[in-house]
N, C-alpha and C positions, 0 to 999 in steps of 0.2 A: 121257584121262589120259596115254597115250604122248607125244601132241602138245605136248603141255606140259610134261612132265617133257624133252622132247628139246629145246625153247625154253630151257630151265632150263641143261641140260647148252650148248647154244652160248653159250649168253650168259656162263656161267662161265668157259669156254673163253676168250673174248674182253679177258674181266675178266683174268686167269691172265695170257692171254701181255700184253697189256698189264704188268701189274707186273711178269712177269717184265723185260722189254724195260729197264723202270725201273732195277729192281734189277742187269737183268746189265751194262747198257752207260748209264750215266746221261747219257753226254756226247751220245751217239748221242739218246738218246730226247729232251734237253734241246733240241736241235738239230732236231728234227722237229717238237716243240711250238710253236717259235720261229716256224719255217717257214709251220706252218697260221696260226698267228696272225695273222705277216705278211701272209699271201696274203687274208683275210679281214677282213682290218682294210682293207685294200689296197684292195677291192671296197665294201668298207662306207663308209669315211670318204671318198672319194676318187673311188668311181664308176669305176671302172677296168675295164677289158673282164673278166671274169671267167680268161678265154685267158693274156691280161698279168698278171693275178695270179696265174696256177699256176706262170707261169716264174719269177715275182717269189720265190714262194715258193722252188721249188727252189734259183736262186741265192742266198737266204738261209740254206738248208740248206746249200749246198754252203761259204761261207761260213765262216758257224759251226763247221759240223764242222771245215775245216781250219786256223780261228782257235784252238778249242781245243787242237786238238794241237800248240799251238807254245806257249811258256812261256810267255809275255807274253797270249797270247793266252786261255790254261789258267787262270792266274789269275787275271785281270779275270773274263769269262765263268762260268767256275769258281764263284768264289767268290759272286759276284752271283746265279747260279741257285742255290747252296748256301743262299745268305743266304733270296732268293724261297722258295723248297722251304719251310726250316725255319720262314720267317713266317707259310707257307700252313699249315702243321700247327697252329705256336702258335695262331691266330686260330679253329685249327678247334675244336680244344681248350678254348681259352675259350667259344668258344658252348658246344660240347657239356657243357661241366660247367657250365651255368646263369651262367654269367662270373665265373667264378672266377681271377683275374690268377695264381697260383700253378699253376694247372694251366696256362695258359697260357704263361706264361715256361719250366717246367721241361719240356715238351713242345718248343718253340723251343728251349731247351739241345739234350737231346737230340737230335732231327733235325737242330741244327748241326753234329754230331759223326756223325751218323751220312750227313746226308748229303756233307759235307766227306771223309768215307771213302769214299764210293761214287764218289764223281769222281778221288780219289787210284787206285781200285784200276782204273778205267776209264783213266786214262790212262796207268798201269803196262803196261796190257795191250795198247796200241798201241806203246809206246816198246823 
């Protein structure tokens, strides 16, 4: 029972800083998503030495992150992941209430709003 309850507790842990990561720094966490993906799609579609896809990755990271912190760069990016985020909620939503378009749209409202704020207070906190 220890062994398991102490499974329970790391995996929580995990789950935890994970969203916290989300929540405290979105542009940062948007930006490492981006990366893995890159670097993985990189190997997957492409065949690429797995070596060449971690640097592929990082230079994607590094990228992104300093795309974001420039205006032009904040917006486009910004907003585009704002947009992604709140589609991936709405859509989640919809299934979850058996497809209900109204739970779904007013789910997508909100996380446009809320995640449009998370990337406002994340780039406040670099500038």
């Amino acid at each position: 029972m220890g062994v398991i309850l102490f499974g329970i507790y790391i995996v929580l842990s995990i789950v935890l800083t994970i969203i916290g990561v989300f929540i405290g720094n979105i542009i940062f966490f948007d930006s490492i998503l981006l990366a893995a993906l890159s670097g993985l799609l990189c190997h997957t579609l492409w065949m690429v030495h797995p070596a060449f896809c971690l640097l592929i990755g990082i230079a994607v990271f590094l990228l992104l992150f300093w795309l974001q912190n420039t205006g032009v760069g904040f917006w486009t990016i910004g907003g585009m992941m704002s947009l992604l985020w709140s589609a991936s909620f709405g859509v989640l939503a919809y299934f979850i209430s058996e497809h209900d378009p109204i739970w779904g749209w007013v789910v997508f409202g909100l996380a446009a709003v809320i995640m449009g704020s998370l990337h406002f207070k994340a780039r406040d906190s670099y500038v």
